[in-house]
C-alpha positions in Angstrom: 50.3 31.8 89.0 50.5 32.0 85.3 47.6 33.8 84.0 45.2 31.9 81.6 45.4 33.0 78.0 42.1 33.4 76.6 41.3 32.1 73.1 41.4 35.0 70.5 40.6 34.7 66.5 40.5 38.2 64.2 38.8 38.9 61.3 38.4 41.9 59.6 38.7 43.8 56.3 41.7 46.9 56.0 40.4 48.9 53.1 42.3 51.7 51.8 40.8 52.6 48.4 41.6 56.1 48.0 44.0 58.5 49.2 43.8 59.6 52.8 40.7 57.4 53.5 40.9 54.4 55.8 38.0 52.2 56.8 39.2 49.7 59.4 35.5 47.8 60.8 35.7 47.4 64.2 39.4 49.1 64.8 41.0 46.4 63.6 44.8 48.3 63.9 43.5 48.8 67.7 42.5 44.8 68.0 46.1 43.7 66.5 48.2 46.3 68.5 47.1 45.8 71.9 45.8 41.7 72.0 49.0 40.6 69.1 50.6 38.7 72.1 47.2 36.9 72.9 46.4 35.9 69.5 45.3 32.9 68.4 44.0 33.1 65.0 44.6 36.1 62.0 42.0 36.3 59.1 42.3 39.6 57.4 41.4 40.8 53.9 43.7 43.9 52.9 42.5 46.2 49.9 44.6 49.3 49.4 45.8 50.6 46.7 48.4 52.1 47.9 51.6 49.4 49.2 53.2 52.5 51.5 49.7 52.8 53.8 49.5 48.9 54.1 53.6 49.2 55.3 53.3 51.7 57.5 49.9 49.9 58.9 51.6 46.6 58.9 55.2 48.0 61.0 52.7 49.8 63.3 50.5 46.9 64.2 52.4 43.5 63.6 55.9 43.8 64.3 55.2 42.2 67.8 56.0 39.0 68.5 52.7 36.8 68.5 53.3 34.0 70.8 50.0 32.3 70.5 49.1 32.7 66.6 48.7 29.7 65.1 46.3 30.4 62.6 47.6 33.5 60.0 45.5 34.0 56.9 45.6 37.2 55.1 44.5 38.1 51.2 45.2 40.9 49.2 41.9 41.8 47.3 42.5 44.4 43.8 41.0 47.7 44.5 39.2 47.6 41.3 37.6 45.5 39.1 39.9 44.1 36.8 43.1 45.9 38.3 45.4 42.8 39.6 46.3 43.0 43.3 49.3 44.6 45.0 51.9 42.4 46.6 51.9 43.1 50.3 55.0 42.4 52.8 55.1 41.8 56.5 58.2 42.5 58.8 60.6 40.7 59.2 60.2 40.3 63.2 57.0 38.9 62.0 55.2 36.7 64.0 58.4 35.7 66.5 61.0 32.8 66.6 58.6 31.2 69.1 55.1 31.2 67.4 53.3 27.7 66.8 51.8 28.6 63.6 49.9 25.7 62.1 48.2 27.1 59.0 49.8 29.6 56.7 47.3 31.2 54.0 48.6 34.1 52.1 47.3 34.9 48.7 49.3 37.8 47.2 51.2 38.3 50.4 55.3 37.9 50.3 56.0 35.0 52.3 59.7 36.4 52.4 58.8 36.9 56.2 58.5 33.3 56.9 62.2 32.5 55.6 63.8 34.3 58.1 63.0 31.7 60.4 64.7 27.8 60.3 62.2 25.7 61.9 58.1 25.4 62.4 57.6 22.1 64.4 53.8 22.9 64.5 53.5 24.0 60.9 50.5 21.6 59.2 49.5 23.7 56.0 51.3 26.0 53.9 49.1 27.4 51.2 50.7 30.5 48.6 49.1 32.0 45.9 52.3 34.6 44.6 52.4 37.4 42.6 55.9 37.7 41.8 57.3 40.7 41.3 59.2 40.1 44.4 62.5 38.1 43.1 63.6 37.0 46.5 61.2 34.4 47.2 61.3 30.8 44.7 61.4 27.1 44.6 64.6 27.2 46.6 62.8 29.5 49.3 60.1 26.7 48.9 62.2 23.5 49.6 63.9 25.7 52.6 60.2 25.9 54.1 59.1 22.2 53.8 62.6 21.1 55.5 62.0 23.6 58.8 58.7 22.0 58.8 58.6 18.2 59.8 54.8 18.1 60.5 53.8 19.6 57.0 50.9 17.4 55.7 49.3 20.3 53.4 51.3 22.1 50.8 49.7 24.2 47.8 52.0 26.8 45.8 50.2 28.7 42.7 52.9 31.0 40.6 50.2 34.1 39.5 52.6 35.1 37.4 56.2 34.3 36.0 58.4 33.4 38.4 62.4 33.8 39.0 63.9 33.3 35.2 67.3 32.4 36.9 67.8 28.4 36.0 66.4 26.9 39.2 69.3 23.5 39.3 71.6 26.5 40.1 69.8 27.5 43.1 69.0 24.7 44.3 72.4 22.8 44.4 74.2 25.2 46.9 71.0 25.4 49.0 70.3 21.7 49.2 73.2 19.1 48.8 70.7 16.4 49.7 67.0 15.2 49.7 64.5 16.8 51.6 62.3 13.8 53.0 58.8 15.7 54.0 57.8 12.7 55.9 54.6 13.8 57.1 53.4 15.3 53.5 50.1 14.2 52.3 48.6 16.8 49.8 50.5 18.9 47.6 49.2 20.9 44.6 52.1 22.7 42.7 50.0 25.2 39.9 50.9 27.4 36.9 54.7 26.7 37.6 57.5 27.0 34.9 58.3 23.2 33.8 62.0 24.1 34.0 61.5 24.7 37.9 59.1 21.9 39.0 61.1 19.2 37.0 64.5 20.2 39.6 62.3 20.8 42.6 60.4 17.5 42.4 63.9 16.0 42.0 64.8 17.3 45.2 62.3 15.8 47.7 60.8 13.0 49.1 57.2 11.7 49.7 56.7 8.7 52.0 53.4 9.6 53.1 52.0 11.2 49.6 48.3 11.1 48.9 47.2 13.7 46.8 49.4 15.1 44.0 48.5 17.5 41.4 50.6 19.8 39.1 50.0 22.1 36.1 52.7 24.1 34.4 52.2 27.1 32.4 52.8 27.9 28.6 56.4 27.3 27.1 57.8 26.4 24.0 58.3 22.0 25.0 57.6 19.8 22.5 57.2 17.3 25.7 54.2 18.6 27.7 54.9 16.0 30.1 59.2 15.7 30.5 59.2 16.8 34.1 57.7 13.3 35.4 61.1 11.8 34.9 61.6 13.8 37.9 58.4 13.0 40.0 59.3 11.4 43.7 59.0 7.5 43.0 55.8 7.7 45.6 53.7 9.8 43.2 54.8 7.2 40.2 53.4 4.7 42.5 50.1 6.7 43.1 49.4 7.1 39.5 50.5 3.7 38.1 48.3 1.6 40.6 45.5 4.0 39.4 42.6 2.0 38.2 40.7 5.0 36.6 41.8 8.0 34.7 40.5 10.8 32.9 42.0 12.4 29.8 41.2 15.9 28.9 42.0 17.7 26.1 40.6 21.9 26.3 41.9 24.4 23.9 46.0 24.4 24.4 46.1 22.5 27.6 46.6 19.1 28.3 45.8 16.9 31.5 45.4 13.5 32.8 43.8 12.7 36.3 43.9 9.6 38.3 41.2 8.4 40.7 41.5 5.9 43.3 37.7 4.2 42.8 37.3 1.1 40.6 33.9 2.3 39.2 34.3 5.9 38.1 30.9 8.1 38.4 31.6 11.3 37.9 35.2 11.5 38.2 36.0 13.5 41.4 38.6 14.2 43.7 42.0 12.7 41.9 44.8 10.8 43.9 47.2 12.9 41.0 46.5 15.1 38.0 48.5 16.8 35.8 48.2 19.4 33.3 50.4 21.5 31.0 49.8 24.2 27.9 50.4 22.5 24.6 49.9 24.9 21.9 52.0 22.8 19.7 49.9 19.5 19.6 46.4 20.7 18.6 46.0 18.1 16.6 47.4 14.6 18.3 46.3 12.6 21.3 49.9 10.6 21.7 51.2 13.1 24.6 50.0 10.5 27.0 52.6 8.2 25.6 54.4 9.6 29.0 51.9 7.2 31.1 51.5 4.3 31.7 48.0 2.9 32.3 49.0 -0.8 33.1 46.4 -0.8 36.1 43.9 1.4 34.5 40.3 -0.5 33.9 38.3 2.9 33.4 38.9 6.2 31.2 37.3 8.8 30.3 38.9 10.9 27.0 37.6 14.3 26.3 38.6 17.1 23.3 37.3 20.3 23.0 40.0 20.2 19.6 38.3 18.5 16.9 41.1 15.8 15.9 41.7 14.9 12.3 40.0 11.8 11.4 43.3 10.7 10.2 44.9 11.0 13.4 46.4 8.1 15.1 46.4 9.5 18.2 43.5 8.1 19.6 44.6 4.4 18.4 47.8 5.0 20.1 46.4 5.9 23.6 43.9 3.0 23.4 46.4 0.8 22.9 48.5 1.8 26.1 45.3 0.2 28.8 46.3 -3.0 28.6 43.3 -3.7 31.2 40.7 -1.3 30.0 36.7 -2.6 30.9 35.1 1.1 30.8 35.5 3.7 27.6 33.8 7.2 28.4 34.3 9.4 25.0 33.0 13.4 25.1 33.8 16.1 22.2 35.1 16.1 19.3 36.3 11.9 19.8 33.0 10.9 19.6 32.3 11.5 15.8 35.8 10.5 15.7 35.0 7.1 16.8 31.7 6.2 15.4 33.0 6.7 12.1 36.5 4.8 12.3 35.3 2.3 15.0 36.5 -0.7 13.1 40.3 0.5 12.8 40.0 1.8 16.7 38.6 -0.9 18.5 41.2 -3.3 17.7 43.5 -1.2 19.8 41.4 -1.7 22.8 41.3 -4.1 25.3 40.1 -8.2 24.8 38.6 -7.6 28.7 36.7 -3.9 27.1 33.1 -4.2 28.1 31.4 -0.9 28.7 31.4 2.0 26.3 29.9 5.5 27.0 29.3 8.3 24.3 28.8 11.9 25.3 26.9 13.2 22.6 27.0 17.0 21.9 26.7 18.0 18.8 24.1 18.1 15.7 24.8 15.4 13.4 25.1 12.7 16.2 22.3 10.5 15.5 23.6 10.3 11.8 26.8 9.2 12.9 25.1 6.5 15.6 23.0 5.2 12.8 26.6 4.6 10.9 27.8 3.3 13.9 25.0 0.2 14.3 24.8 -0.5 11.2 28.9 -0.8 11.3 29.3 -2.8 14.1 26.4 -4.9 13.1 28.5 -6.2 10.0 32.0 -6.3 11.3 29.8 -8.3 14.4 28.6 -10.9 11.3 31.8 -11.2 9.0 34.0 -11.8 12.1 33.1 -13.0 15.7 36.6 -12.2 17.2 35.7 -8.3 16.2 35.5 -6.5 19.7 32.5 -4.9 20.5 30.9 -3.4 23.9 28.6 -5.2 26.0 26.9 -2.3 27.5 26.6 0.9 25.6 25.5 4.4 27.8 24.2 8.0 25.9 24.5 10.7 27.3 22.2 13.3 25.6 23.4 16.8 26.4 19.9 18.2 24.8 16.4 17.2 24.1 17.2 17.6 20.0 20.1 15.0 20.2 17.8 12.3 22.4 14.6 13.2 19.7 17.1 11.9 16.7 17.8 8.3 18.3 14.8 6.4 16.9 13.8 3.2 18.4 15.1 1.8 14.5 18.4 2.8 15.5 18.5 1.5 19.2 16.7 -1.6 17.6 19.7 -2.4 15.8 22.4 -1.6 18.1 20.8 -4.0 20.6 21.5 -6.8 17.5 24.8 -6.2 18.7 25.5 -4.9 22.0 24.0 -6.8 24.8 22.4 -3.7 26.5 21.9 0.0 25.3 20.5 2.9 27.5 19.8 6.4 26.8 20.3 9.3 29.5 19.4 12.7 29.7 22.9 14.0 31.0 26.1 12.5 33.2 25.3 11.2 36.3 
C-alpha cells in the first residue's frame, strides 16, 4: 500500500550577513534536504550578501526533485539598508518535470529555472518581481511560460530594472510564429516595462477570459506616452471602453488613467484596467488621453500635481472626449484652473453633466469659489442654455480652507446650483 503523504509547508528565513556566519532558524537546510520530496509548500526569505553561499546552499539543499510542491515562494531581502538585493538562481533540476506547482512567487529570484521545463498544467499564479542583470530571462521567456501553462489565471511581471535592450519583435518572431491564447487568464499586471517590449508582447497574446489589466511603462524619450495600446488584446479594449468611470491622474512626470467597473464612483478602488507611463515631455498639457476613448464613461475624476497653464487647452480637449459624462471630480492644480475659466470649459462638457466635485487644497480657494458664483450666476442669467451643475460637493482638505467659504458665498452658489454641500475630506 502506497504510503500517505503527509501535508508539509516551510517557512523560514536563510540569513547570511557576513562572512562565515550562517543563521538558519529552525535548520531550515536540514527541513529542505531530508522532507524536499514531501513538500508541499516553500516560503523562504534569503538575505546574504554573498550570491556563492546562497549557490552552494541552494545545490546542497534543492536540487531534488520535489514531487508534491505546489506552493514555491522565495524573496531575496538587501542585506542593508539601502543596498539593492542580489539576484539569486536555483538549479536547473529545480523542482522536477513532475511537480504540480500552482503559485510561483519569486521576487529577485531568476526564474531562468522555470524555463527549462515546457508544460505546468497546475500552474494558477505566476508572480516576478526581476532584477535584471541576468540577460537570459525576457518577454520571450515570459510568453514561453504563459503557453506551457493552460490554467494560468494570475500573471504579474515587475521589470526592477532595465531589462534586455535587444529589440524584443526580433525575439519574439522565431520563438512564437503564432498567438498565444492564455484562455484561462484573468489578472495580469505588467509594471515598469520598456514600452518598446510591452507594445510586441501584448501583440502576441490573447485574453478571452481578461478581467483585470494594468500596465505602467518606465521613462523613455516617446512623445506618445500611450502608443503601445494599438497593440492591447481587443479584450482589454473592450474592458476599458465599456468602462463607465475613470480616473485621470496627473503626478510629477507620470501619466495614468484607470477604469472602474461601478456606475457610482466613491473612492475609486480596485480598476478593471489602468495604465500609466513617465512623460517628462508633457508637463504642461492634458491632451495625452486623446489615446482613449471615453464613449461609455458617465464619471471622472482628473487630478494634477503639475500646475497647468491657464492657457492650456488641454483640459477643454479631454472634456470634450465624454460624450456621456454625469459626474466631474477635479483635485490639484485643475481646480483653480476651472473656477477661473469655467465659462470657456463647461461648454466642452456634457448636455447630460449634472454633478461637479471640487477638491480644494490650496490657500486662495475660497477667493477663487467666490469668482466662481458670482460667474456662473451671470452666465446662468444672460443665457439659460449655459451648462451648469446640479449638485456641487467640497471637499475641504483643511479646517482654514472650510473657515473661508462663508455662508455669502454658498448663498449665492445655491442661486445657481440646485444643491451645494461642504465636506471635511473624500469619502
Amino acid at each position: 500500500m502506497e504510503p500517505k503523504i503527509k501535508p508539509l509547508f516551510v517557512r523560514a528565513h536563510f540569513i547570511d550577513r557576513f562572512k562565515n556566519q550562517h543563521l538558519e532558524p529552525l535548520n531550515v537546510g536540514h527541513v529542505l534536504q531530508h522532507n524536499l520530496a514531501l513538500l508541499r509548500g516553500i516560503n523562504l526569505a534569503v538575505t546574504t550578501a554573498s550570491t556563492s553561499t546562497w549557490d552552494a546552499f541552494s545545490v546542497q539543499k534543492l536540487s531534488a526533485p520535489a514531487p508534491h510542491l505546489r506552493h514555491l515562494q522565495i524573496e531575496c531581502i538587501p542585506t542593508y539598508f539601502g543596498s539593492p538585493p542580489q539576484v539569486l538562481t536555483l538549479p536547473e533540476s529545480f523542482p522536477g518535470d513532475d511537480c504540480p506547482l500552482e503559485t510561483v512567487i519569486l521576487n529577485y529570484i531568476s526564474p531562468q529555472f522555470l524555463v527549462n521545463r515546457t508544460d505546468f498544467p497546475n500552474l494558477r499564479v505566476l508572480d516576478l518581481s526581476l532584477f535584471m542583470s541576468v540577460s537570459s530571462f525576457g518577454p520571450a521567456e515570459v510568453l514561453h511560460l504563459i503557453a506551457a501553462s493552460p490554467q494560468l489565471a494570475q500573471l504579474s511581471i515587475e521589470w526592477k530594472s532595465p531589462i534586455l535592450h535587444t529589440p524584443v519583435a526580433t525575439l519574439l518572431t522565431p520563438l512564437f510564429p503564432e498567438i498565444v491564447e492564455a484562455s484561462a487568464l484573468e489578472n495580469i499586471s505588467l509594471r515598469n516595462w520598456h514600452e518598446d517590449h510591452l507594445a510586441p508582447f501584448l501583440s502576441y497574446i490573447q485574453l478571452p477570459s481578461i478581467k483585470n489589466f494594468n500596465s505602467s511603462i518606465r521613462p523613455s524619450s516617446t512623445h506618445f506616452p500611450f502608443h503601445y495600446l494599438g497593440s492591447i488584446p481587443h479584450e482589454v479594449g473592450l474592458l476599458h471602453s465599456s468602462a463607465p468611470s475613470a480616473r485621470i491622474g496627473y503626478e510629477q512626470d507620470s501619466i495614468s488613467v484607470a477604469f472602474y467597473p461601478e456606475k457610482y464612483h466613491a473612492s475609486f478602488k480596485n480598476p478593471v484596467v489602468s495604465y500609466a507611463s513617465h512623460a517628462p515631455f508633457a508637463r504642461s498639457s492634458l491632451s495625452f488621453a486623446s489615446s482613449f476613448a471615453f464613449d461609455s464613461c458617465t464619471n471622472l475624476a482628473v487630478h494634477a500635481s503639475n500646475r497647468i497653464p491657464r492657457d492650456d487647452g488641454g483640459l477643454c480637449n479631454l472634456l470634450s472626449q465624454f460624450p456621456s459624462l454625469q459626474s466631474l471630480r477635479l483635485g490639484g492644480s485643475l481646480v483653480p484652473l476651472f473656477l477661473t475659466n469655467h465659462p470657456d470649459i463647461v461648454y466642452n462638457i456634457s448636455a447630460d453633466w449634472k454633478v461637479l466635485e471640487l477638491v480644494a487644497s490650496y490657500d486662495d480657494f475660497g477667493e477663487d469659489l467666490a469668482f466662481f458664483a458670482q460667474k456662473i450666476l451671470q452666465e446662468s442669467s444672460r443665457d439659460r442654455t449655459h451648462r451648469k451643475p446640479r449638485i456641487l460637493n467640497i471637499f475641504c482638505k483643511s479646517d482654514e480652507i472650510r473657515a473661508q467659504l462663508s455662508g455669502k458665498i454658498i448663498a449665492q452658489l445655491g442661486r445657481s446650483i440646485d444643491y451645494v454641500e461642504i465636506h471635511d475630506s473624500l469619502p
